[in-house]
mmCIF file of the N, C-alpha and C atoms, coordinates in Angstrom:
data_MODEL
# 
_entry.id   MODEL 
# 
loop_
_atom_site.group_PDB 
_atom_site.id 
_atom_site.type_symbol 
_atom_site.label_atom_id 
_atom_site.label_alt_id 
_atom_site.label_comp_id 
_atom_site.label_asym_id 
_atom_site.label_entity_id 
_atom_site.label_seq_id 
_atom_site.pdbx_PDB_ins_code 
_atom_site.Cartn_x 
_atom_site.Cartn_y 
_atom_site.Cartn_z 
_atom_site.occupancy 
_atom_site.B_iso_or_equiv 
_atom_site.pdbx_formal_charge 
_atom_site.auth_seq_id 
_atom_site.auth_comp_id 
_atom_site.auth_asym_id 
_atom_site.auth_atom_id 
_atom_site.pdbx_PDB_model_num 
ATOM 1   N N  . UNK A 1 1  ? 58.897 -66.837 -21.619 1.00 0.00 ? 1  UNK A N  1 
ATOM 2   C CA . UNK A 1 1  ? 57.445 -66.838 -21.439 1.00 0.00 ? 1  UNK A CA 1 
ATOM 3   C C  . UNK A 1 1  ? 56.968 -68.247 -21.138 1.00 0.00 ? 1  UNK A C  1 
ATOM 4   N N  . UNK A 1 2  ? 56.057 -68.282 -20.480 1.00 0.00 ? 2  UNK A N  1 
ATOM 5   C CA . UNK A 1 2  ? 55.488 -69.602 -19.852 1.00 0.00 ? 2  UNK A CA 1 
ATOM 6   C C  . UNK A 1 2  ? 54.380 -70.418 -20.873 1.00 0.00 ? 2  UNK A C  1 
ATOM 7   N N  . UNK A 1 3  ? 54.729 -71.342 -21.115 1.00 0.00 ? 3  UNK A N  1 
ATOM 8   C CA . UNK A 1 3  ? 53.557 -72.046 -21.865 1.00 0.00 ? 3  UNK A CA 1 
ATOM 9   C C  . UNK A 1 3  ? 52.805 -73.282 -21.846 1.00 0.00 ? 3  UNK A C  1 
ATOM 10  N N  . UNK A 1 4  ? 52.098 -73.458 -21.974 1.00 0.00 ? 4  UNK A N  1 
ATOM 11  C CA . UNK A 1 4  ? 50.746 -74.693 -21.567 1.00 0.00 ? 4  UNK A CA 1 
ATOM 12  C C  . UNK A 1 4  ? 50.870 -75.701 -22.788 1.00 0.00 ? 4  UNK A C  1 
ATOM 13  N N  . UNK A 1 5  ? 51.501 -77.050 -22.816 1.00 0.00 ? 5  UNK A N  1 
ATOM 14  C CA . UNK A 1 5  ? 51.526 -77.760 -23.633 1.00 0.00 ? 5  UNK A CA 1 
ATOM 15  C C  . UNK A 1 5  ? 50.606 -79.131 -23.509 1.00 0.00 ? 5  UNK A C  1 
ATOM 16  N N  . UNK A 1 6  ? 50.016 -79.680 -24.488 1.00 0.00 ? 6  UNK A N  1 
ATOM 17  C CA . UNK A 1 6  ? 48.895 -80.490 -24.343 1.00 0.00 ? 6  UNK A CA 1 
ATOM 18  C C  . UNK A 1 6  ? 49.241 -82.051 -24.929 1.00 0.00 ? 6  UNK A C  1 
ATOM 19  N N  . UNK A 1 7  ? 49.545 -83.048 -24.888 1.00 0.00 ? 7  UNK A N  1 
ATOM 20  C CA . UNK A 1 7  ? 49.723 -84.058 -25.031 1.00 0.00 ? 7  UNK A CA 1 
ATOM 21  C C  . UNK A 1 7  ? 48.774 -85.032 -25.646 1.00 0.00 ? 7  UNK A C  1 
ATOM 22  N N  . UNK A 1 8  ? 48.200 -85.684 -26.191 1.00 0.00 ? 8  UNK A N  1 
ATOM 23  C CA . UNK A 1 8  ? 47.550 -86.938 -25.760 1.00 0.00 ? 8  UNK A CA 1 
ATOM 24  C C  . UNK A 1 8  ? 48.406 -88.224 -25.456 1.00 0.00 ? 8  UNK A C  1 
ATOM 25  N N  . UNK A 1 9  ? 48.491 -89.035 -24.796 1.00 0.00 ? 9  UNK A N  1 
ATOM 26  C CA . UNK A 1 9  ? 49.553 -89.784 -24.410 1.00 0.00 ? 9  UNK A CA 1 
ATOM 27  C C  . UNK A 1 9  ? 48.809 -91.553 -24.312 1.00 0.00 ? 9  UNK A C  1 
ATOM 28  N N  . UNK A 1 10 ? 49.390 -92.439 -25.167 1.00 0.00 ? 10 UNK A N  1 
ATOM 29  C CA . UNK A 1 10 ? 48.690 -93.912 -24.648 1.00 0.00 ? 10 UNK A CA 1 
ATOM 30  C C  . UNK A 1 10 ? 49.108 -94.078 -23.088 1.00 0.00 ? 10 UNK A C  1 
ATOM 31  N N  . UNK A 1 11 ? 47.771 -94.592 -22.082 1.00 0.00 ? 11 UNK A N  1 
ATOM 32  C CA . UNK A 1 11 ? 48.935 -95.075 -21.419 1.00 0.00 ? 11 UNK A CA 1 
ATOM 33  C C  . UNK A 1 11 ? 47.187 -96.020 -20.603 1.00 0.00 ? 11 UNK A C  1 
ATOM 34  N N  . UNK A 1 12 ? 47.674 -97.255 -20.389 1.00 0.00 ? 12 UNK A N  1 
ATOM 35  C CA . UNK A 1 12 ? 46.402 -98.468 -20.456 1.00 0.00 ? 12 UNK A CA 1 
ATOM 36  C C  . UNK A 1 12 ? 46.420 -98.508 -18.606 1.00 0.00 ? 12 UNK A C  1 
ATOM 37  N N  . UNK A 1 13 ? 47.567 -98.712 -17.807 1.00 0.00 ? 13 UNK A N  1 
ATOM 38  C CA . UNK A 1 13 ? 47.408 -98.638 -16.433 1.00 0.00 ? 13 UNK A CA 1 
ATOM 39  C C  . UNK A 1 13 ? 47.528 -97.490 -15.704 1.00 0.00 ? 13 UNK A C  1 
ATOM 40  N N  . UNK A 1 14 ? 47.761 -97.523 -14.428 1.00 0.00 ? 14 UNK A N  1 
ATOM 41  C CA . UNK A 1 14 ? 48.472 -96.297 -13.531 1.00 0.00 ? 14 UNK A CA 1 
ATOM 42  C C  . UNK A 1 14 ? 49.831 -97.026 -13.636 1.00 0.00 ? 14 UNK A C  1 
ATOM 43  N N  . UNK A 1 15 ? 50.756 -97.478 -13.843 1.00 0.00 ? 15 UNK A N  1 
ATOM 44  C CA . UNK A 1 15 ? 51.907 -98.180 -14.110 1.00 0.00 ? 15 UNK A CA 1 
ATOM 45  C C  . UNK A 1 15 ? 52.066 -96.574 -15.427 1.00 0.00 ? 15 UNK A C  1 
ATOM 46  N N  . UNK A 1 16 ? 51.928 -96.573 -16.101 1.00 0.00 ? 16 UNK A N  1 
ATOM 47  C CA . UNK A 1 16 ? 51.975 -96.190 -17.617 1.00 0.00 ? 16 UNK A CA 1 
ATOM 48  C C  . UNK A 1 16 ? 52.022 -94.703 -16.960 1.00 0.00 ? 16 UNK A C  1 
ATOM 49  N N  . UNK A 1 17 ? 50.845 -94.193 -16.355 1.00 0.00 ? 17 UNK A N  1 
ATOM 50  C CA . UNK A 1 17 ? 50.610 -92.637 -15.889 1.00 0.00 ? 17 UNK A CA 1 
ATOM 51  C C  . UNK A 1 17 ? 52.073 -92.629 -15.103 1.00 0.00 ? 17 UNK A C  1 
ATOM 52  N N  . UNK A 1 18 ? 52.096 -93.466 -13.966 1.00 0.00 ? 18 UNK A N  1 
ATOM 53  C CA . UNK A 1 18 ? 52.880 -93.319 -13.679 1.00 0.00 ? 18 UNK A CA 1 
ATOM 54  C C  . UNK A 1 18 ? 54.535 -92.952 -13.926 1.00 0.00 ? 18 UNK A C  1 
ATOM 55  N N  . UNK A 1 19 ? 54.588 -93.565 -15.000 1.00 0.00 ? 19 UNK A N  1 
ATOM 56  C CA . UNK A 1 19 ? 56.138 -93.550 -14.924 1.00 0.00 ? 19 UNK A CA 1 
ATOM 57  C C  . UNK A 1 19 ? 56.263 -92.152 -15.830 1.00 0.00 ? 19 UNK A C  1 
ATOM 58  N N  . UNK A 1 20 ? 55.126 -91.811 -16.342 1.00 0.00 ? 20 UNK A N  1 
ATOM 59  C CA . UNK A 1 20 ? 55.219 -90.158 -17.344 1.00 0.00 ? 20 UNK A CA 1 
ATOM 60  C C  . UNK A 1 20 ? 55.239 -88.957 -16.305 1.00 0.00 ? 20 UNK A C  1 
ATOM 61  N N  . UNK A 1 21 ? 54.411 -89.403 -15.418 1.00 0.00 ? 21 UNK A N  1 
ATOM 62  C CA . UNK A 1 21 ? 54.391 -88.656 -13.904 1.00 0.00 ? 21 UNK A CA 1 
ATOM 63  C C  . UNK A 1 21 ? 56.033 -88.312 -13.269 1.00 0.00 ? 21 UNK A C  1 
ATOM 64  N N  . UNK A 1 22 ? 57.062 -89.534 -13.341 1.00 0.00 ? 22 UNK A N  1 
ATOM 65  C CA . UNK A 1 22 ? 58.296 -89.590 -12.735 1.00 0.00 ? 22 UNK A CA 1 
ATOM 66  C C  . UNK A 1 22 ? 59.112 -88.748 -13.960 1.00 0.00 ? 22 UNK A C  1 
ATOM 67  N N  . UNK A 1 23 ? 58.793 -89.053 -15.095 1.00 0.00 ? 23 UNK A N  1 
ATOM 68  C CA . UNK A 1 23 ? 59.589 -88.426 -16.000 1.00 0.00 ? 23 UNK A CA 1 
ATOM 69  C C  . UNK A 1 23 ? 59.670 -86.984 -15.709 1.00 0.00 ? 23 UNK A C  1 
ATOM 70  N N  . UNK A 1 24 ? 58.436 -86.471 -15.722 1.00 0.00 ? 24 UNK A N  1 
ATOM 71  C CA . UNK A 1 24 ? 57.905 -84.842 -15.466 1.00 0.00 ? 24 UNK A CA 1 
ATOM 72  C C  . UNK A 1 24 ? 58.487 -84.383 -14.070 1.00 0.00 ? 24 UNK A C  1 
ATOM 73  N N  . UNK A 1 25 ? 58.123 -85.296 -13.476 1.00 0.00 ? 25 UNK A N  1 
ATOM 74  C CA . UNK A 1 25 ? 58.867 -84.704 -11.698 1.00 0.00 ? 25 UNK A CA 1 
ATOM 75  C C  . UNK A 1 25 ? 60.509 -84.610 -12.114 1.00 0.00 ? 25 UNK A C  1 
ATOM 76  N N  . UNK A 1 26 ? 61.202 -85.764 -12.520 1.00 0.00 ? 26 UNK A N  1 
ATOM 77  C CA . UNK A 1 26 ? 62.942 -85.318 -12.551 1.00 0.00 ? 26 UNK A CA 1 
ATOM 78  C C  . UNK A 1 26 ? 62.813 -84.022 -13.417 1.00 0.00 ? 26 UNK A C  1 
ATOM 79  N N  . UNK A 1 27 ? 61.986 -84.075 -14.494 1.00 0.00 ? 27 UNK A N  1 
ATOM 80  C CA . UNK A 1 27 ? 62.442 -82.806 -15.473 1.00 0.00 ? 27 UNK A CA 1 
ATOM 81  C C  . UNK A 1 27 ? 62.081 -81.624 -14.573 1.00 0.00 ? 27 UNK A C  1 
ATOM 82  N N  . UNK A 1 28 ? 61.209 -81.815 -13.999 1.00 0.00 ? 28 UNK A N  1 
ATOM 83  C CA . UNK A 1 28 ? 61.457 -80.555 -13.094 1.00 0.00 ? 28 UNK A CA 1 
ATOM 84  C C  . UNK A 1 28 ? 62.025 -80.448 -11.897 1.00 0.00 ? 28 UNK A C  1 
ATOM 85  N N  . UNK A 1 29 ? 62.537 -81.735 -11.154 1.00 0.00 ? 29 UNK A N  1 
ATOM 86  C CA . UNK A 1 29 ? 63.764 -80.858 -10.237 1.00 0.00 ? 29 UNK A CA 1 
ATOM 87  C C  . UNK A 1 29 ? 65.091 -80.756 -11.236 1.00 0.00 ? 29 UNK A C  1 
ATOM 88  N N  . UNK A 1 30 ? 65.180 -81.205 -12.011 1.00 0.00 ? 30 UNK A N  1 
ATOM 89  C CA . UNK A 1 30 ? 66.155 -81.068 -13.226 1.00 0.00 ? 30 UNK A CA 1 
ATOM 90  C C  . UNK A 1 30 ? 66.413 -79.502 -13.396 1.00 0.00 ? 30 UNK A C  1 
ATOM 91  N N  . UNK A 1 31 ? 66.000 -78.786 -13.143 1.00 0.00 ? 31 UNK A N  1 
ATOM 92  C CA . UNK A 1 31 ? 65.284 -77.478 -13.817 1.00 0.00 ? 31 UNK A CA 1 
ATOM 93  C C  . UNK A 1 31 ? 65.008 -76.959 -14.582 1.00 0.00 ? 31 UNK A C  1 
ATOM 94  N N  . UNK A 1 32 ? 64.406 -78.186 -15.171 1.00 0.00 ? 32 UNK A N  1 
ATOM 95  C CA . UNK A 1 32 ? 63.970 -77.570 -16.651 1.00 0.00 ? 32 UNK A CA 1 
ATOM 96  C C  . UNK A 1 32 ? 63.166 -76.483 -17.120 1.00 0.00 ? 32 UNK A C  1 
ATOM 97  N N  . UNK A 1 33 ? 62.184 -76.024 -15.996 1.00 0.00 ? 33 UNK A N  1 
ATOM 98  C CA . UNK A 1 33 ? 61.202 -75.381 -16.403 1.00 0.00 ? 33 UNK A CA 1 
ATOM 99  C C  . UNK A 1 33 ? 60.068 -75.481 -16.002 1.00 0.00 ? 33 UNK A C  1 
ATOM 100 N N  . UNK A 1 34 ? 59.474 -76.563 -15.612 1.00 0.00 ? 34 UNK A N  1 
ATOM 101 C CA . UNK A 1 34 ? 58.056 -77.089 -15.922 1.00 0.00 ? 34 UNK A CA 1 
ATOM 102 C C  . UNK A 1 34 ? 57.655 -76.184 -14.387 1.00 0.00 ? 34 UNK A C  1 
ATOM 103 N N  . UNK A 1 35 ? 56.389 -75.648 -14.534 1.00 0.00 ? 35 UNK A N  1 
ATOM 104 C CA . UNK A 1 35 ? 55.506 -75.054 -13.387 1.00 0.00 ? 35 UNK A CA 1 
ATOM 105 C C  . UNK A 1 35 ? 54.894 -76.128 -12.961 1.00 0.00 ? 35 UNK A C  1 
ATOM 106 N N  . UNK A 1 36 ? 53.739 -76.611 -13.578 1.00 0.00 ? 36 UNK A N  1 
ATOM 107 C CA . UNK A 1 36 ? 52.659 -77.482 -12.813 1.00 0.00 ? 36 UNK A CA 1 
ATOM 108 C C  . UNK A 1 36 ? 52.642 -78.595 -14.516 1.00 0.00 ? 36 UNK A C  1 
ATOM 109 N N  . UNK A 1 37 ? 52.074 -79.688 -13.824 1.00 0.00 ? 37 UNK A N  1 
ATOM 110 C CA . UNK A 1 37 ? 52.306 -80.644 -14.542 1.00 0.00 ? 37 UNK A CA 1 
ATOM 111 C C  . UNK A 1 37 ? 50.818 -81.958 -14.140 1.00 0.00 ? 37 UNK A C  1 
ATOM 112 N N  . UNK A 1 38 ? 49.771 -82.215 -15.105 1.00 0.00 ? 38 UNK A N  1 
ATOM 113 C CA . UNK A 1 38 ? 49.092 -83.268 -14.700 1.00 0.00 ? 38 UNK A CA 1 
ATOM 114 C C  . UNK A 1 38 ? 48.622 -84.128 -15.448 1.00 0.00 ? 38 UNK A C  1 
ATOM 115 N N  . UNK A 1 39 ? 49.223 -85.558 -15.090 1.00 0.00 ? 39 UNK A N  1 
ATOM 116 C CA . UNK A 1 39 ? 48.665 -86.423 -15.573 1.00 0.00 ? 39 UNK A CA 1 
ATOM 117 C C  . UNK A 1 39 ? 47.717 -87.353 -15.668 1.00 0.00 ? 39 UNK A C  1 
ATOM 118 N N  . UNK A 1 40 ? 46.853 -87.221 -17.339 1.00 0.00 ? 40 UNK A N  1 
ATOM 119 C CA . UNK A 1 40 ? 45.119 -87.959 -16.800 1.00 0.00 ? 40 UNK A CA 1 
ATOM 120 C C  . UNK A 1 40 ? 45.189 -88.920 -17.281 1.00 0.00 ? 40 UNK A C  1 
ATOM 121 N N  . UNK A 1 41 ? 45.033 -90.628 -16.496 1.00 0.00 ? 41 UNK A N  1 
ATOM 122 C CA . UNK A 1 41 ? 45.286 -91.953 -17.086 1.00 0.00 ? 41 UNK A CA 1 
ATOM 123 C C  . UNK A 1 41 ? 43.584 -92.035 -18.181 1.00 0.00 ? 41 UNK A C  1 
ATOM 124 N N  . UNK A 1 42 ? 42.570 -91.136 -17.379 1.00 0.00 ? 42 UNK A N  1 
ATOM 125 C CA . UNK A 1 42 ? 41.163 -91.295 -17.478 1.00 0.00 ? 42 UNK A CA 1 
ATOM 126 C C  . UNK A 1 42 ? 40.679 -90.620 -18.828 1.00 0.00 ? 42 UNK A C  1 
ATOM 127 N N  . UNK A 1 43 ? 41.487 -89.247 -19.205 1.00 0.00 ? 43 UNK A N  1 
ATOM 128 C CA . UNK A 1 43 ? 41.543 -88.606 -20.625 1.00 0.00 ? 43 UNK A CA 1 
ATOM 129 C C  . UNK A 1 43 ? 42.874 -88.631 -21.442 1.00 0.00 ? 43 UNK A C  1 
ATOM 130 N N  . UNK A 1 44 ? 43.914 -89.747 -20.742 1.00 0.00 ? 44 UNK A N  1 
ATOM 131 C CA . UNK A 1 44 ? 44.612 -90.343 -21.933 1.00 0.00 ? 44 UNK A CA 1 
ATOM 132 C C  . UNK A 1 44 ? 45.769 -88.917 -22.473 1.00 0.00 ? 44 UNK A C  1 
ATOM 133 N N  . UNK A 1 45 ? 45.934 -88.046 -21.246 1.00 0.00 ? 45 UNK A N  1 
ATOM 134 C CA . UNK A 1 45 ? 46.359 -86.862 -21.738 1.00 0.00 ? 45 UNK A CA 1 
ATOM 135 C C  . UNK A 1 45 ? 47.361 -85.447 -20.340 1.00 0.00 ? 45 UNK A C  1 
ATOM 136 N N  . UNK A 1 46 ? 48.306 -85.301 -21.003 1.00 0.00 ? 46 UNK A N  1 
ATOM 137 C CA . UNK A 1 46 ? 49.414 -84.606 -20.015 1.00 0.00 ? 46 UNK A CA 1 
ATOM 138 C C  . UNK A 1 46 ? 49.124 -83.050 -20.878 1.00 0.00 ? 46 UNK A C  1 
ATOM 139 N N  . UNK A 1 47 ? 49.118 -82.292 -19.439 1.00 0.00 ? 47 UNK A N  1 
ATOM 140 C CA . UNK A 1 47 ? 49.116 -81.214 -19.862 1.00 0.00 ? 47 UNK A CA 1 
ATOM 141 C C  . UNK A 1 47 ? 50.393 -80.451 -18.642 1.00 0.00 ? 47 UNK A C  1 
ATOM 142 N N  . UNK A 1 48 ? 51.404 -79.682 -19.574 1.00 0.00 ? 48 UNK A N  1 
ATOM 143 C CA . UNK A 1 48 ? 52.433 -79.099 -18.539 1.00 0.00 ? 48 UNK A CA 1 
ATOM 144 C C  . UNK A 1 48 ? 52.139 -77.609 -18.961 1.00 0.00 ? 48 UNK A C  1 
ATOM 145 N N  . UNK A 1 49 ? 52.967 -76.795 -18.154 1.00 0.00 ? 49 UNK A N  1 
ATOM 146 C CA . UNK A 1 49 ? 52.679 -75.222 -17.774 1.00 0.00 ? 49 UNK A CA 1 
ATOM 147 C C  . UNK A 1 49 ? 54.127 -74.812 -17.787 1.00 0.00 ? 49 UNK A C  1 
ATOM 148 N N  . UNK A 1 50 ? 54.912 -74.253 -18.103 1.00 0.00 ? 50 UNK A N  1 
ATOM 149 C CA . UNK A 1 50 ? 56.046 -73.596 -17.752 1.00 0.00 ? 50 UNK A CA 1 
ATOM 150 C C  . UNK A 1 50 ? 56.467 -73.160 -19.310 1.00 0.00 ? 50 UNK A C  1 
ATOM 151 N N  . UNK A 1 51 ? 58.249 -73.107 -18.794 1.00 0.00 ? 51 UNK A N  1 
ATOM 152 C CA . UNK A 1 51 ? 59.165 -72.341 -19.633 1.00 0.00 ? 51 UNK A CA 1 
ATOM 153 C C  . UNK A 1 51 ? 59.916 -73.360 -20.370 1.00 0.00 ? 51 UNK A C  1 
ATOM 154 N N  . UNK A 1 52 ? 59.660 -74.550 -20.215 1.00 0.00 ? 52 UNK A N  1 
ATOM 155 C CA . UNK A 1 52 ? 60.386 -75.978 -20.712 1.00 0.00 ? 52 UNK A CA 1 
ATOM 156 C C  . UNK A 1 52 ? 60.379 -75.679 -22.178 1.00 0.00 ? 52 UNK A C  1 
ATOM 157 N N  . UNK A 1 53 ? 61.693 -76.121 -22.866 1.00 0.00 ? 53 UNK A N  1 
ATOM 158 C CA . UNK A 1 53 ? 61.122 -76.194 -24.520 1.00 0.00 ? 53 UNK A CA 1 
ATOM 159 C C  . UNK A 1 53 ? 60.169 -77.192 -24.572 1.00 0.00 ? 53 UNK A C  1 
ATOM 160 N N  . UNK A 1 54 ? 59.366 -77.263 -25.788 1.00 0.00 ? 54 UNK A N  1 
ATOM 161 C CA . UNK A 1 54 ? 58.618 -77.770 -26.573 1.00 0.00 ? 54 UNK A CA 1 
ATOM 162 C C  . UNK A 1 54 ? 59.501 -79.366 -26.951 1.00 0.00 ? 54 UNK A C  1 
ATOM 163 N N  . UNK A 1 55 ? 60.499 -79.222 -27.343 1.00 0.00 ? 55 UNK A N  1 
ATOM 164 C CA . UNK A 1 55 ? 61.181 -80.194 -27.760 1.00 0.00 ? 55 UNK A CA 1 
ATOM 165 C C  . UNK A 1 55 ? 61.940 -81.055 -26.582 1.00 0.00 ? 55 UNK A C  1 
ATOM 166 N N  . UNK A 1 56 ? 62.606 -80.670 -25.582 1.00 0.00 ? 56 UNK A N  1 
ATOM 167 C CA . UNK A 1 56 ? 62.622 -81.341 -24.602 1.00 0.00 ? 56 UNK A CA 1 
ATOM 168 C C  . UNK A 1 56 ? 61.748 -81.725 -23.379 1.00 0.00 ? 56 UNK A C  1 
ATOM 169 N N  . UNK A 1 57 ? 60.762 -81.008 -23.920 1.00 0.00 ? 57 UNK A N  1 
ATOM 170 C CA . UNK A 1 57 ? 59.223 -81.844 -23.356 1.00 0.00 ? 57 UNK A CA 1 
ATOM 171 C C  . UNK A 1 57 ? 58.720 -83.075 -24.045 1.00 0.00 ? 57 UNK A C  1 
ATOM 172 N N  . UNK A 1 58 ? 58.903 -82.849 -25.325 1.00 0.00 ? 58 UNK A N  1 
ATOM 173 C CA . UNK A 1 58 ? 58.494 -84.081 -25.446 1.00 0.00 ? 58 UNK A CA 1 
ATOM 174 C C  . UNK A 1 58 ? 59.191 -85.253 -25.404 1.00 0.00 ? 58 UNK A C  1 
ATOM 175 N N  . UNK A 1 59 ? 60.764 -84.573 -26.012 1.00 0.00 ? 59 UNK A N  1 
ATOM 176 C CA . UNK A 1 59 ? 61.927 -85.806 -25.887 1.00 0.00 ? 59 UNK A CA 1 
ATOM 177 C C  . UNK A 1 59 ? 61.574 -87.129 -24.239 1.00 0.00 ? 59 UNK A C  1 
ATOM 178 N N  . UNK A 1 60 ? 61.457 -85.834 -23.275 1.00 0.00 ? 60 UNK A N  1 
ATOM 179 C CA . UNK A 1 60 ? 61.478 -86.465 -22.071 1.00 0.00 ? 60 UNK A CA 1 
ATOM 180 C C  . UNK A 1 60 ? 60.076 -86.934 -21.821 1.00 0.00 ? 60 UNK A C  1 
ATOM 181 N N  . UNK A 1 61 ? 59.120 -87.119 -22.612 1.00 0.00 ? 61 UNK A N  1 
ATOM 182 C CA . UNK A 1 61 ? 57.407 -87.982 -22.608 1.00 0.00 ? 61 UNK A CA 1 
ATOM 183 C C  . UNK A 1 61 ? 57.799 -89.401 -22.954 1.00 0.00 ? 61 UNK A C  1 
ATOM 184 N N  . UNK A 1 62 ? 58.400 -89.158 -24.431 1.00 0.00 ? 62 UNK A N  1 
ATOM 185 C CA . UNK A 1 62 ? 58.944 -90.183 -25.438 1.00 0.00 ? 62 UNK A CA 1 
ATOM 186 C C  . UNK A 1 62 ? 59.992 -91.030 -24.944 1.00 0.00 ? 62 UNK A C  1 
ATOM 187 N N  . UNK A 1 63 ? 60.512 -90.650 -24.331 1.00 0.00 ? 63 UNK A N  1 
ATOM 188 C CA . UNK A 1 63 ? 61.548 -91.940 -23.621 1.00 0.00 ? 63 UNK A CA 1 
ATOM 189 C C  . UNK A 1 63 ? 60.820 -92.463 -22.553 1.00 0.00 ? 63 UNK A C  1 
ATOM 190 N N  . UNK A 1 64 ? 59.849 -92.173 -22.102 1.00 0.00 ? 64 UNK A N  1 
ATOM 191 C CA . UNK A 1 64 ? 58.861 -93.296 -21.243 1.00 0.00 ? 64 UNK A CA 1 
ATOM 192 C C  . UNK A 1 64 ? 58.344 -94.501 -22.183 1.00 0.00 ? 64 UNK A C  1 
ATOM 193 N N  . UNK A 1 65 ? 58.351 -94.472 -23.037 1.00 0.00 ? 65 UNK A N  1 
ATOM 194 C CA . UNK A 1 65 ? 58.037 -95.313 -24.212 1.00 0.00 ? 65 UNK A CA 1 
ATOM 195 C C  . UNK A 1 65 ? 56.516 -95.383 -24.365 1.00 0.00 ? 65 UNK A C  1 
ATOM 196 N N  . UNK A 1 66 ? 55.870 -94.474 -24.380 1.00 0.00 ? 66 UNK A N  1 
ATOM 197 C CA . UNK A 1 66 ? 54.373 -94.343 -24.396 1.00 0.00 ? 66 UNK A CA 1 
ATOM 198 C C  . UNK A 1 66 ? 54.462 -93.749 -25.484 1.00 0.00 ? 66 UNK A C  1 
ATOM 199 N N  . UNK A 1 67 ? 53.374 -93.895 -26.320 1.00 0.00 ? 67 UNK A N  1 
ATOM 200 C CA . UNK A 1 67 ? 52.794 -93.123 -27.567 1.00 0.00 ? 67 UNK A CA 1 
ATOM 201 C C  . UNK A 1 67 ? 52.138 -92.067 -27.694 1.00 0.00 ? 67 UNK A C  1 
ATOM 202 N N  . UNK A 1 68 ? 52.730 -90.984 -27.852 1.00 0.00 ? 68 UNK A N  1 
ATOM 203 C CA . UNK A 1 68 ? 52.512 -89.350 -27.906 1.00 0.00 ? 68 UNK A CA 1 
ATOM 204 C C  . UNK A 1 68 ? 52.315 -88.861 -28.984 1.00 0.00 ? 68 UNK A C  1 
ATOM 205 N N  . UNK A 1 69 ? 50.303 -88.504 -29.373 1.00 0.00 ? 69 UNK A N  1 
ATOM 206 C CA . UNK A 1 69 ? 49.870 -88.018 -30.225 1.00 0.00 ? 69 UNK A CA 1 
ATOM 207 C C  . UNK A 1 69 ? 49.910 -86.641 -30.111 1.00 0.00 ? 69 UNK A C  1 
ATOM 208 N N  . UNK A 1 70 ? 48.944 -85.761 -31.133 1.00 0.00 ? 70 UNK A N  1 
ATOM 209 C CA . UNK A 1 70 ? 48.773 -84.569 -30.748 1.00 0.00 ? 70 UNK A CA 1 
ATOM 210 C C  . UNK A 1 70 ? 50.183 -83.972 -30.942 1.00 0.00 ? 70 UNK A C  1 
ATOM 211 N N  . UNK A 1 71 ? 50.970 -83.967 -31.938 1.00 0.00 ? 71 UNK A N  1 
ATOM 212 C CA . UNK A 1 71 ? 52.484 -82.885 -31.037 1.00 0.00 ? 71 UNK A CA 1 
ATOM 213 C C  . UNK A 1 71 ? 52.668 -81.668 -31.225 1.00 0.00 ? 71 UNK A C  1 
ATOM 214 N N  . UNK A 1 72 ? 51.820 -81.074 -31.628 1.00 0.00 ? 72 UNK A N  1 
ATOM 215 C CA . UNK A 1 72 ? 51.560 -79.552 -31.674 1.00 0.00 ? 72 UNK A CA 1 
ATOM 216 C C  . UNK A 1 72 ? 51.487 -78.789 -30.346 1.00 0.00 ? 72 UNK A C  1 
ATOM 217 N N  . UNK A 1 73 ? 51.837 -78.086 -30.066 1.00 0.00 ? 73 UNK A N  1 
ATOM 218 C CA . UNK A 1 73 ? 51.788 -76.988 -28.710 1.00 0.00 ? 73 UNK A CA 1 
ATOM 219 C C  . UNK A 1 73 ? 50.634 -76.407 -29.161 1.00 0.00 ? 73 UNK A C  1 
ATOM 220 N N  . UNK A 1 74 ? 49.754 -76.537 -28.242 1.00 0.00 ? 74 UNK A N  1 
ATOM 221 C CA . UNK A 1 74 ? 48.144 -75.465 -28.206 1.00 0.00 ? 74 UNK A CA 1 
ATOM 222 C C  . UNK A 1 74 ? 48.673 -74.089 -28.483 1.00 0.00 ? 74 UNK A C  1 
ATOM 223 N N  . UNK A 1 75 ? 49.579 -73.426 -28.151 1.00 0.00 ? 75 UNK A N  1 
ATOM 224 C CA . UNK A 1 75 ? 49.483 -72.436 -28.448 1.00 0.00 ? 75 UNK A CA 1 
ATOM 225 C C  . UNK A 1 75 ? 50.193 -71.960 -30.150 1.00 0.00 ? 75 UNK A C  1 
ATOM 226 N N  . UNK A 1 76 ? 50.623 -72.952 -30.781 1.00 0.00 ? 76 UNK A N  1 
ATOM 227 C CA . UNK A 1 76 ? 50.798 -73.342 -31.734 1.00 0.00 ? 76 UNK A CA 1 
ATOM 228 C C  . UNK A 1 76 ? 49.781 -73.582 -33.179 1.00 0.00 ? 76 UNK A C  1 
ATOM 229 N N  . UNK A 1 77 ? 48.989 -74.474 -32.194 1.00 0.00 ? 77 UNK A N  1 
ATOM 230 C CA . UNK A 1 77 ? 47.579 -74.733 -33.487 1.00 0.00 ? 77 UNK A CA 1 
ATOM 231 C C  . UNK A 1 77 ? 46.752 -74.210 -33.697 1.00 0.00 ? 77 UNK A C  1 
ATOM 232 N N  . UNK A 1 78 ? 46.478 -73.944 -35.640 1.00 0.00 ? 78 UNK A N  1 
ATOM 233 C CA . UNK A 1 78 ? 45.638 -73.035 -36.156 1.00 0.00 ? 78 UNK A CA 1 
ATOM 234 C C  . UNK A 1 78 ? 44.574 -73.656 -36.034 1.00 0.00 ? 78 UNK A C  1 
# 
């Protein structure tokens, strides 16, 4: 099943968006999963769409070395 995961993510330039942007693109020709994927430098926040785990979504945020609040899956929180 496909799911919509919500991020808040530090990230101060387009340098920062950016490289969370490259992470998300390999993970998905990777084939991980991911449907659609967008990153907002302006609301500080990634939101992906697919079949990706939860956990190797974020693994692969977190090795950009940006600071990833929020780690609950929306469809997760009470």
């Amino acid at each position: 099943a496909s799911h919509t995961y919500k991020f808040d993510v530090k990230m101060t330039c387009g340098g920062c968006s950016g490289a969370v942007t490259r992470a998300l693109k390999k993970a998905e020709t990777d084939g991980l999963g991911i449907d659609t994927y967008n990153v907002s430098l302006e609301k500080q926040e990634v939101v992906v769409k697919g079949t990706i785990p939860y956990d190797t979504l974020l693994e692969r945020i977190k090795k950009t070395g940006k600071e990833v609040g929020s780690p609950v899956p929306r469809c997760c929180r009470r």
